[in-house]
N, C-alpha and C positions, 0 to 999 in steps of 0.2 A: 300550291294551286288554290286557287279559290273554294269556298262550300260549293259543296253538289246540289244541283238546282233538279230534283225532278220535274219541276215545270218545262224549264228549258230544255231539260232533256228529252220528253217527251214530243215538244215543239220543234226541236231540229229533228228527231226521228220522224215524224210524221210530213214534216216539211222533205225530206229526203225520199221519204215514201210515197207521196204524192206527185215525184218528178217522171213516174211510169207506171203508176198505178201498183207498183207491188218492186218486191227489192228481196234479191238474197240478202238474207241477214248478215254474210261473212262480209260480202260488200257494202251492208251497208254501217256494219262496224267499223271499217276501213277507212270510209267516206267522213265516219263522226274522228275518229281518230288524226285524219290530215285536217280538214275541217280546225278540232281541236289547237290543234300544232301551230296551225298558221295565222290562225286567230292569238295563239299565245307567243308567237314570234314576233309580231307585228304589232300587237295593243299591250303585251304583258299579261297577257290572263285567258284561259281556254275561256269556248263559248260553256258548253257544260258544267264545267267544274269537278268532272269525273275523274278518279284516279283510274291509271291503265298498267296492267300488267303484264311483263312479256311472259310471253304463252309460244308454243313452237308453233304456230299459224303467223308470229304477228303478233303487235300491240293489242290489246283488248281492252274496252271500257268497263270495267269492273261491274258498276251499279246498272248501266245501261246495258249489258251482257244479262245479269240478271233481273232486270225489267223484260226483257224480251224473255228467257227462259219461261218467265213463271207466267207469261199470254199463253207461250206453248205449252204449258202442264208439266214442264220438268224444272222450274224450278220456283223459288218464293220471292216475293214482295210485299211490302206491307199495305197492298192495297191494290184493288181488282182494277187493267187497266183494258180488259175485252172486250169495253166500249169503244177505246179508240184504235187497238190494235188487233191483228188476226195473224194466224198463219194459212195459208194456200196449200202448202207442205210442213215439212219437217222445218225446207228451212227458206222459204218463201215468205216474206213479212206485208201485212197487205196492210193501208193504211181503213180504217173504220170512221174515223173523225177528221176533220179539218184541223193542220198546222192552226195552235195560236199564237198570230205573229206577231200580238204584243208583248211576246216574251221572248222577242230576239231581235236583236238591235239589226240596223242596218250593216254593220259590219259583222254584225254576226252571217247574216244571212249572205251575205258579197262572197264570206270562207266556205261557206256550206257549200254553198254555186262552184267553186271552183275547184272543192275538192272533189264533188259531184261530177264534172267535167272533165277531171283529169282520170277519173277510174271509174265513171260509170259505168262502161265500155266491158273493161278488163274483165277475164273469167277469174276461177280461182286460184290457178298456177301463176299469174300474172297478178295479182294481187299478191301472196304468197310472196312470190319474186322480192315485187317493189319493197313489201314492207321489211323485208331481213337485208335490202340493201339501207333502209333509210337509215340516216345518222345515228340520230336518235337513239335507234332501235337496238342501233351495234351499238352507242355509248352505253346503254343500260347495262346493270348488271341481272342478273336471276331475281325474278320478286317484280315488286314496283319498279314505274318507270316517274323519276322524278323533274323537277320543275330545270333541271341542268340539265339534263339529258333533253328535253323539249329546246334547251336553249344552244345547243350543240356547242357551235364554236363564236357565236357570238359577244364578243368582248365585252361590248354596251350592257348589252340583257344580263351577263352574267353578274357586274357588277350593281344593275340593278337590282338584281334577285338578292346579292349580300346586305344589301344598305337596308331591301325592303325586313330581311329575317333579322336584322341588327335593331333597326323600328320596332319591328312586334316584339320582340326579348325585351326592349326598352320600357317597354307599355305594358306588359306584362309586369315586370318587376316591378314598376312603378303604383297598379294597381292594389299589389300585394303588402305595399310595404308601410309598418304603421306609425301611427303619426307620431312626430317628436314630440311635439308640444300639444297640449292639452286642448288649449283655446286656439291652434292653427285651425284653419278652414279651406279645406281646399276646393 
């Protein structure tokens, strides 16, 4: 998956936060989570760039898990973000600042909308539910949830995902490697 963008991540959380004025955190990790997915099923790349790890609730956005934690005093970040977020509760997330939505594409923000849509609704049994049926979810093994497991059974994606890890190996070595000749330039 892509680097992890604390800007964006904190722009779809607040964009998510702003669609009722306040959000259970579990839903709305849920919400970044298919958001995430679908975005990566569809363009090749999550909107965040968060790694997620299966947890018995569910997928969980690792960094965006603890971005929220350390608003509510349990847990760290490297940087205070109480200006733009709150808790209402324990586990109530209230938005403080305005989404900035130049740090999320239009397609970004079409995934957020719809995965918003599809579980805004839902309590936490019901989310609970959905996320230990998704694919995904069950492909994973204990630990991380990786860029194959996002791509399930997708044939396309998956042979994109090899071609792309075959490129970065390529470019990597290629970086490393020193020169033959004295007077090459590369």
């Amino acid at each position: 998956m892509k680097r992890f963008s604390e800007q964006k991540a904190l722009a779809a959380i607040l964009y998510l936060a702003h669609k009722t004025g306040k959000i259970d955190m579990y839903a709305l990790l849920k919400a970044l989570y298919y958001a995430d997915k679908y975005h990566f099923q569809q363009w090749g790349r999550t909107i965040t760039g968060d790694t997620y790890h299966r947890l018995p609730f569910g997928p969980v956005p690792a960094k965006m898990y603890d971005m929220l934690k350390s608003v509510r005093g349990d847990g760290l970040w490297s940087r205070d973000l109480s200006d733009s977020l709150g808790f209402a509760d324990h586990t109530t997330v209230i938005p403080k600042a305005k989404a900035d939505l130049n740090r999320l594409s239009q397609t970004d923000i079409e995934k957020l909308d719809e995965s918003f849509m599809e579980r805004g609704q839902k309590n936490f049994d019901q989310l609970c539910e959905e996320a230990h049926e998704d694919p995904a979810f069950k492909r994973s093994q204990a630990g991380k949830m990786t860029e194959d497991d996002f791509a399930e059974d997708d044939l396309v994606l998956l042979e994109h995902l090899k071609e792309t890890r075959e490129n970065e190996r390529y470019v990597q070595d290629w970086r490393f490697l020193p020169p033959q000749d004295k007077e090459a330039v590369c």
